[in-house]
C-alpha positions as CSV (number, residue, x, y, z in Angstrom):
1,X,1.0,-9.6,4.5
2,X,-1.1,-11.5,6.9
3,X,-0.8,-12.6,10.3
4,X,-2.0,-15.6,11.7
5,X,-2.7,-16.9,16.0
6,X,-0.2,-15.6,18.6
7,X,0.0,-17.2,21.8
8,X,1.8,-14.8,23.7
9,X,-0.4,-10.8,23.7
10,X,1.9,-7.6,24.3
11,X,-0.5,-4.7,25.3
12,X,-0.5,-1.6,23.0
13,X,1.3,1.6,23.5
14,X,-1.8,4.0,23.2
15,X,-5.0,3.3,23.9
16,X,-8.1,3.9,21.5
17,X,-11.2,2.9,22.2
18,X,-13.2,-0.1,20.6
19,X,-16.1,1.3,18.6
20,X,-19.1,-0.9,17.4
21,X,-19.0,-1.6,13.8
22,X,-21.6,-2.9,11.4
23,X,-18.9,-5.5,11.0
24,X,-17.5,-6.7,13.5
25,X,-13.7,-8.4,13.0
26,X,-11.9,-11.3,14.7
27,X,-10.1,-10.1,17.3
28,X,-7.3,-12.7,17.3
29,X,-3.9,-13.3,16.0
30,X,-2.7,-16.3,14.7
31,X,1.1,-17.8,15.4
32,X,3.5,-15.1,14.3
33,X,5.8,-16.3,11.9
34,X,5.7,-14.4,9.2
35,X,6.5,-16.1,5.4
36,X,9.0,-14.2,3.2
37,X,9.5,-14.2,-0.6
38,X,13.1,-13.1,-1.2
39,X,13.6,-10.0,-3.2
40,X,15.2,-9.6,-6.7
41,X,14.9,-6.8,-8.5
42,X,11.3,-6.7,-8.2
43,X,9.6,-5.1,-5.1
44,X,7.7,-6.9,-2.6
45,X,3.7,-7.1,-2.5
46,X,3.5,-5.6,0.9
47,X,-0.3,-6.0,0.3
48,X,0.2,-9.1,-1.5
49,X,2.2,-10.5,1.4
50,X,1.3,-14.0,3.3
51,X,1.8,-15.7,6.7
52,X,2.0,-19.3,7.1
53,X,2.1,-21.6,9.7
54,X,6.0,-22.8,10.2
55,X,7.9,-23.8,13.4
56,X,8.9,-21.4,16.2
57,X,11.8,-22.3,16.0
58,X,12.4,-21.2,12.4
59,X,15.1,-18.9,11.4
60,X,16.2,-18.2,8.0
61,X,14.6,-15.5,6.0
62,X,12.8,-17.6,3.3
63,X,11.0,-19.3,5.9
64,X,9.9,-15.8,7.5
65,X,10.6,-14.0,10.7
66,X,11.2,-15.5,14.2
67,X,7.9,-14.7,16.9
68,X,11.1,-13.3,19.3
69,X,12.2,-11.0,16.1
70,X,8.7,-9.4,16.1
71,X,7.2,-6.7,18.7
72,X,3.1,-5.9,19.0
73,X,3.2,-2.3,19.4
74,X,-0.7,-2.0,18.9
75,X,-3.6,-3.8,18.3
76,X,-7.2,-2.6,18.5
77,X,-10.4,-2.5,16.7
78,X,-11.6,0.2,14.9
79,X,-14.9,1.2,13.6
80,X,-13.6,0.0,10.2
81,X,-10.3,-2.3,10.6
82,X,-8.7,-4.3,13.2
83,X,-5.4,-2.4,13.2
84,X,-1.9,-3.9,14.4
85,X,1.2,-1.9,14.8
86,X,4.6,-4.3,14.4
87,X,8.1,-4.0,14.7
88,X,10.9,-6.0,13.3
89,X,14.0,-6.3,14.8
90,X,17.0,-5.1,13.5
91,X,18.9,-8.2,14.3
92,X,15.8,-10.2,11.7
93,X,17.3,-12.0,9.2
94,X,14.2,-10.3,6.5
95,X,14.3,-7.3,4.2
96,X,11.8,-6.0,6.6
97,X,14.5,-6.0,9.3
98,X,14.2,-2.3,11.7
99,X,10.7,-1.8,10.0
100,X,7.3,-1.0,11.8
101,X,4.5,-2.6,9.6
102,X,0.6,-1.3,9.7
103,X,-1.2,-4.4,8.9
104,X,-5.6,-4.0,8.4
105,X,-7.9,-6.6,8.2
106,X,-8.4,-10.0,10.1
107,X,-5.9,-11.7,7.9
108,X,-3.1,-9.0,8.5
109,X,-2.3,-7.5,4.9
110,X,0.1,-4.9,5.0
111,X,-1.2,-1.5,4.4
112,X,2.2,0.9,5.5
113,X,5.8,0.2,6.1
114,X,8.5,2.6,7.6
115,X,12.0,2.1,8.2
116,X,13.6,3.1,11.8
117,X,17.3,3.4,10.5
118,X,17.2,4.2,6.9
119,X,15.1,6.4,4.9
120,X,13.4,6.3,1.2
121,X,13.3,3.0,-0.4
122,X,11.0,0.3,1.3
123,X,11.8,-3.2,-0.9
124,X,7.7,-3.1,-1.8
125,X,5.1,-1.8,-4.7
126,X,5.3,1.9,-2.6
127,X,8.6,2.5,-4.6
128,X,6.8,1.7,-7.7
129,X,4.2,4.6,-6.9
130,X,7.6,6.5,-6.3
131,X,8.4,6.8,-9.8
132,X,5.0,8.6,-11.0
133,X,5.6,12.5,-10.3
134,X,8.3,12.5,-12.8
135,X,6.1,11.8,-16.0
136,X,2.7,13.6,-14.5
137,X,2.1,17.5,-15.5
138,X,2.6,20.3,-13.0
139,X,0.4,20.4,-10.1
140,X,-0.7,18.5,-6.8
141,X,-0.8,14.4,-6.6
142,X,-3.5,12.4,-4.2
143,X,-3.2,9.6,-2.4
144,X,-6.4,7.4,-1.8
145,X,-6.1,5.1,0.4
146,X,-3.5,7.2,2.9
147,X,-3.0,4.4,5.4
148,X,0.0,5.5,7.4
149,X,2.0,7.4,5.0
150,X,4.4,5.2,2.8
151,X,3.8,6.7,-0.2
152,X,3.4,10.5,0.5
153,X,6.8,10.2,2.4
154,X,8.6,8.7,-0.5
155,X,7.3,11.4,-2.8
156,X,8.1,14.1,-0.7
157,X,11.3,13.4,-0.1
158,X,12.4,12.6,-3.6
159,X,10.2,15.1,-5.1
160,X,10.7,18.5,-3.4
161,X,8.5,21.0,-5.3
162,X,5.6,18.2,-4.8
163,X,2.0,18.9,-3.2
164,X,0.4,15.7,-1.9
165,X,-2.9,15.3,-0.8
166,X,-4.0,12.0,1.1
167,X,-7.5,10.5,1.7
168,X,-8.2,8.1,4.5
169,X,-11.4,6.6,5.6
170,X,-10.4,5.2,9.0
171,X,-9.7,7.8,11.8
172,X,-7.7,5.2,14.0
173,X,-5.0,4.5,10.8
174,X,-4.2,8.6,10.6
175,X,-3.8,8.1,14.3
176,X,-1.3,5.1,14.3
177,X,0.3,6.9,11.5
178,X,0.8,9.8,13.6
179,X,2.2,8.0,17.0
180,X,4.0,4.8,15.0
181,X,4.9,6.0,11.4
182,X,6.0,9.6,11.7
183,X,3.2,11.1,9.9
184,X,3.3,14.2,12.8
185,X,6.4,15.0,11.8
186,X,6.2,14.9,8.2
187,X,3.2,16.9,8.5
188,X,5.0,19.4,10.5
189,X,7.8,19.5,8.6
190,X,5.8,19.8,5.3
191,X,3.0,22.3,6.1
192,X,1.9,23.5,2.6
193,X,3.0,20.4,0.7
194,X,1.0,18.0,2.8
195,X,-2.5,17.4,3.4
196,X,-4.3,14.8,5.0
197,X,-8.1,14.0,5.1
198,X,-11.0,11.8,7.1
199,X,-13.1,10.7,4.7
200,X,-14.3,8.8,1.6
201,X,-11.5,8.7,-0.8
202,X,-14.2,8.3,-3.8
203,X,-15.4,11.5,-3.0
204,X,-11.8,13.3,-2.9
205,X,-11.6,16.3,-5.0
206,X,-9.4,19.5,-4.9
207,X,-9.7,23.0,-6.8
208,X,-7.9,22.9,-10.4
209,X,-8.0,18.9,-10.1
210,X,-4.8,16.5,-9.5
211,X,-1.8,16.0,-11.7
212,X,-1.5,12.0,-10.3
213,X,-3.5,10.1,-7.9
214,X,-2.8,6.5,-6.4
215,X,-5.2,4.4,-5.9
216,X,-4.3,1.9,-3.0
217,X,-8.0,1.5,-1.4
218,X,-8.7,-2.2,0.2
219,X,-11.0,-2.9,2.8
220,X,-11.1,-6.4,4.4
221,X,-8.6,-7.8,2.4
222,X,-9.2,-7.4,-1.0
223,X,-9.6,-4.4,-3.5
224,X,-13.0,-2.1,-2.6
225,X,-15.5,-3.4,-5.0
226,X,-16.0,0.1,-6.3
227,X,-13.1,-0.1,-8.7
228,X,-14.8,-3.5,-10.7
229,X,-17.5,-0.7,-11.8
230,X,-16.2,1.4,-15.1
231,X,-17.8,4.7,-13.5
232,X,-15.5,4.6,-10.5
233,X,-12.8,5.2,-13.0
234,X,-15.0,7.8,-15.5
235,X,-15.6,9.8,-12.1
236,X,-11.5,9.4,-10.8
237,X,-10.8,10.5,-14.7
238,X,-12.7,13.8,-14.4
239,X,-10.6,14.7,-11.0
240,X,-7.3,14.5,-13.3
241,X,-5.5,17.7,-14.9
242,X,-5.1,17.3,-18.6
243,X,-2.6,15.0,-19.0
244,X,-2.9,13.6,-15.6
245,X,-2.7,9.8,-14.7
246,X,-3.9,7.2,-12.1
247,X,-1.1,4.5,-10.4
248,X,-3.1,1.7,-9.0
249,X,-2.5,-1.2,-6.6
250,X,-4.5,-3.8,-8.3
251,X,-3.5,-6.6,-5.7
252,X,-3.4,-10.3,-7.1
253,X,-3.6,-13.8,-5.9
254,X,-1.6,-13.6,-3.0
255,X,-4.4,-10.9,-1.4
256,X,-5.7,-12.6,1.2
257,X,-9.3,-11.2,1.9
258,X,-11.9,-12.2,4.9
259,X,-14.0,-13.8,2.8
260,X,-12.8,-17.0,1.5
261,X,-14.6,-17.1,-1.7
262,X,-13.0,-14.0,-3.2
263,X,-10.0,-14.5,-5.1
264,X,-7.3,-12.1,-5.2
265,X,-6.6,-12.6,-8.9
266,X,-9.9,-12.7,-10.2
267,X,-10.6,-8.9,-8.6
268,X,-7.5,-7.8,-10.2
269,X,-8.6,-8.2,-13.7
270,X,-12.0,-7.3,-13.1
271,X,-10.8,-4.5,-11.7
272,X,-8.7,-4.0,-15.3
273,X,-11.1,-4.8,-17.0
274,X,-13.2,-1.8,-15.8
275,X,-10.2,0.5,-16.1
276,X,-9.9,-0.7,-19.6
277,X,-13.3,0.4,-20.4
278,X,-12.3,4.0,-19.3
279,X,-9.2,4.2,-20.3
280,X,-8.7,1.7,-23.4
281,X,-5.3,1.1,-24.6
282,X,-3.6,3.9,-22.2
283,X,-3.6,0.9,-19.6
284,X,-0.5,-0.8,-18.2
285,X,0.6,-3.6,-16.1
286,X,3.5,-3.7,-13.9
287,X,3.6,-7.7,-12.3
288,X,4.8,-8.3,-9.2
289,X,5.7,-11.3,-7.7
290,X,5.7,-15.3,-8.7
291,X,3.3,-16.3,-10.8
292,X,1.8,-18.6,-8.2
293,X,1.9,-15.2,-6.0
294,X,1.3,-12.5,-8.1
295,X,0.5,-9.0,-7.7
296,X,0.1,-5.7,-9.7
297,X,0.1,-2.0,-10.1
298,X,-1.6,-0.7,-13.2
299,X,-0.9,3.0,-15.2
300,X,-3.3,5.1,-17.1
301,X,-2.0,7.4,-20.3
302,X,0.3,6.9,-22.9
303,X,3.5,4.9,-22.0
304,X,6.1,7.7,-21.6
305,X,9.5,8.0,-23.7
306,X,11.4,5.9,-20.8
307,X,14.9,7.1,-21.5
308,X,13.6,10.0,-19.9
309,X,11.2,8.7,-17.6
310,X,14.7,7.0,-16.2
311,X,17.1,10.1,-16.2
312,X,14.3,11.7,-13.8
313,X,14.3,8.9,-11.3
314,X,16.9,8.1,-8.8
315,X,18.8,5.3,-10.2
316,X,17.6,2.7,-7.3
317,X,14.1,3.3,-8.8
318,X,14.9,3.0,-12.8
319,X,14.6,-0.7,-13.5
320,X,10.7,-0.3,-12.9
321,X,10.2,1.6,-15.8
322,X,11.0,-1.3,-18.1
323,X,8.5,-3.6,-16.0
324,X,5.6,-1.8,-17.8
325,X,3.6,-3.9,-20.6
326,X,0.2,-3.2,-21.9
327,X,-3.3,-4.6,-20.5
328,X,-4.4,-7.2,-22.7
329,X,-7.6,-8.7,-21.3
């Protein structure tokens, strides 16, 4: 999701200091009004998410979410991202209604979503990632791209033998995790099935290898250009138990990165297209979305038998499994 100008600044909750980055971003928001595509039976693109320019005085849930439904409970520059912290009101007429939403970038996408007043599902592509322990081989999954939590806190509550292991580069984003997003707590609750590290998520590695990883690793609005090269994905491959697959947020069109000239769509099949060369015909495609909006998640390995894959899921999470065709470039 991206945010645009807001007239009116709330000062943040904590206070982190602004470090210098080779980068600097744009330290401005844009009106907030944020544009909603209604949801089916297909999740939302939290990623994949826009924000338009409508009228303050807007109020129905198609056209997005009111300024006055929306709360700035952070906003800061990091060494890598410039981080905002939001909350929804309960009273919104939006699917994201009682949520807190971590967005990255100077476009806003959304990068973490957690519900005050209900727990589990979130309505976006994190319940997707959901539904990979049950067909992976015994042993720990790893998150690249941690951001604030979503996914590790879906899997460890509907998974409870599951060991997760998350990489994030950004120091600030385990922080606002921990105050906003209730990563201390789930860390604290979940000692030796949770494990969170600073650092390059390339370079993530742990003894015995990983049964699973997601790949959700975007910087400045689009997909890392690391994963359009076919060796990220050899070198990801040899971190994998036998038998062991990769879950990837390939983004789409409706990415909106920094740089105007990249298009959304375009790195999502050149990002395929390197998986493909890896992993040949073990690649699927899960589509998201419109097709003027589109977003995906990709699978490595054989498609599993998905009777079964179903009867292992809770049933809120089985009408993904059908979603899954192969990558034809």
């Amino acid at each position: 999701m991206s945010v645009g100008l807001i007239s009116h600044q709330t000062q943040p909750l904590i206070h982190y200091p602004n470090q210098i980055s080779n980068h600097p971003l744009q330290l401005t928001l844009p009106n907030l009004v944020l544009s909603h595509r209604p949801i089916h039976h297909h999740p939302l693109t939290a990623k994949s998410q826009q924000i338009h320019h409508s009228s303050p005085t807007t109020k129905t849930q198609d056209d997005g979410i009111p300024v006055e439904d929306v709360k700035i409970l952070a906003r800061f520059k990091s060494r890598h991202n410039y981080i905002r912290v939001l909350e929804v009101s309960r009273k919104a007429d939006h699917p994201f209604a009682g949520s807190r939403l971590l967005l990255l970038d100077r476009p806003g996408n959304i990068h973490s979503i957690s519900f005050l007043f209900k727990k589990f599902l979130t309505s976006t592509y994190f319940d997707v990632f959901a539904t990979l322990p049950p067909i992976l081989p015994p042993g720990p999954v790893g998150i690249l791209g941690f951001g604030a939590g979503s996914s590790a806190r879906l899997c460890l509550e509907l998974y409870p033998e599951l060991v997760v292991h998350g990489w994030e580069l950004d120091p600030s984003v385990i922080a606002v995790g921990r105050e906003f997003f209730g990563l201390a707590e789930l860390e604290k609750q979940h000692p030796n099935r949770l494990f969170v590290y600073v650092g390059n998520a390339l370079k993530a590695s742990v003894r015995d290898g990983l049964s699973g990883i997601f790949v959700d690793l975007f910087s400045k609005g689009s997909l890392i250009p690391e994963l359009q090269d076919p060796n990220t994905w050899e070198k990801l491959s040899k971190c994998l138990r036998k038998g062991g697959r990769v879950m990837v947020n390939v983004g789409g069109s409706c990415v909106e990165a920094e740089d105007s000239l990249i298009d959304g769509k375009v790195v999502m099949q050149e990002s395929l297209k390197a998986m493909q060369r890896v992993f040949g015909d073990k690649l699927f495609v899960l589509s998201l979305g419109s097709r003027k909006d589109d977003s995906s998640i990709a699978l490595t390995g054989d498609l599993p038998n998905l009777d079964s894959w179903k009867k292992a899921l809770p049933r809120t999470l089985r009408c993904y499994v059908d979603m899954w065709t192969p990558f034809r470039d």
